[in-house]
Phi, psi and omega in degrees: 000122177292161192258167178088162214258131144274114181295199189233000175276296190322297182289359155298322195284009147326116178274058165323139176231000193292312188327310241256019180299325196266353188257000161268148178237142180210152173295152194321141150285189182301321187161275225243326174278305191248112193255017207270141182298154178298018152271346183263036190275128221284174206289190169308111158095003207266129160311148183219345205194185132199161158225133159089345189110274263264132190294110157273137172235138166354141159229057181047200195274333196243144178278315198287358183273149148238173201247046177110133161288158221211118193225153152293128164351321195261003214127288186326108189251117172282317189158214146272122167311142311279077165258172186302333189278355153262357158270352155320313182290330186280330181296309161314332175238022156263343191225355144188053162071035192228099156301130182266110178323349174235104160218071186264195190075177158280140176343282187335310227277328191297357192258152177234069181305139200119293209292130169336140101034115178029040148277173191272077170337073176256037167258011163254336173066045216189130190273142178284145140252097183321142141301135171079035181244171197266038193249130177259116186324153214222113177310152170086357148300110196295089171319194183177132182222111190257001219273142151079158174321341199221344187040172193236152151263160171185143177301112157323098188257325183201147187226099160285156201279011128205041175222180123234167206248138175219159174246116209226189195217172183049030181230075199319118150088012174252017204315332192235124165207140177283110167285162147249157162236109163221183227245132155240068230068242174280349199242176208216130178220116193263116157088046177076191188295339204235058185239191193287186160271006185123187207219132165294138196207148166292163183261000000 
């Protein structure tokens, strides 16, 4: 635990994804990896999951902390340790090669309000999708949740003919959790009333 007074500016500039736990509801999750109740929730940095080879890891009992900037051999800045916006950012450029041209903010900041229906996010380097628009989520799809100070991101892990599955980090005693999805006419809503704002996609 670092010693010493934190200021409340340093920790805003944090891409905290924990604010936004209590303020979403999603249906149980998966499971299947971590089968422990959330006080048992294993300590900071311990694997809990993976998609793809790519490793989730623990961000311990209290969510709201990070543990240290977090970089790639080459360089390459994932994020704060362990919050969601760095295993998005590390899955993306470990299982496919991909740097996102911008790579500051908070979860939220990755949804780019304004912008059309399948354009080109380009400070993600990633085509945009409206929730409830007629694009059906994909595995390898970036969720986005803009909802609360920091909002959240997470990965499209398996997509059924009305749920999906996605895989995230910092979201305690969740590595894997189940949306719904359904369909209304042409459009597609993914987890309700309380779901992300849409999804991000490689070109």
């Amino acid at each position: 635990m670092r010693k010493g007074i934190v200021s409340l500016v340093s920790v805003s500039a944090l891409a905290l994804c924990a604010v936004f736990v209590g303020y979403r509801l999603w249906d149980a999750g998966k499971g299947e990896v971590v089968k422990k109740e959330s006080d048992e929730w294993p300590d900071t940095g311990v694997q809990v999951g993976e998609f793809e080879g790519v490793v989730i890891y623990s961000n311990g009992p209290e969510v709201y902390k990070s543990h240290g900037k977090h970089y790639s051999e080459d360089g390459y800045y994932y994020g704060h340790q362990w919050q969601c916006v760095e295993f998005v950012k590390r899955y993306y450029y470990e299982a496919k090669r991909h740097r996102m041209p911008n790579v500051w903010g908070h979860a939220k900041s990755y949804f780019q309000v304004g912008l059309d229906h399948g354009a080109l996010n380009e400070g993600r380097g990633m085509l945009q999708y409206h929730n409830g628009g007629d694009v059906v989520p994909s595995p390898g799809d970036l969720l986005v949740w803009n909802e609360g100070p920091y909002g959240h991101v997470a990965v499209v892990s398996k997509v059924n003919d009305d749920s999906i599955e996605v895989a995230q980090q910092n979201i305690k005693g969740k590595p894997y959790e189940i949306l719904s999805m359904t369909r209304h006419g042409k459009g597609i809503r993914v987890g309700g009333d309380q779901g992300p704002a849409g999804w991000l996609r490689l070109p």
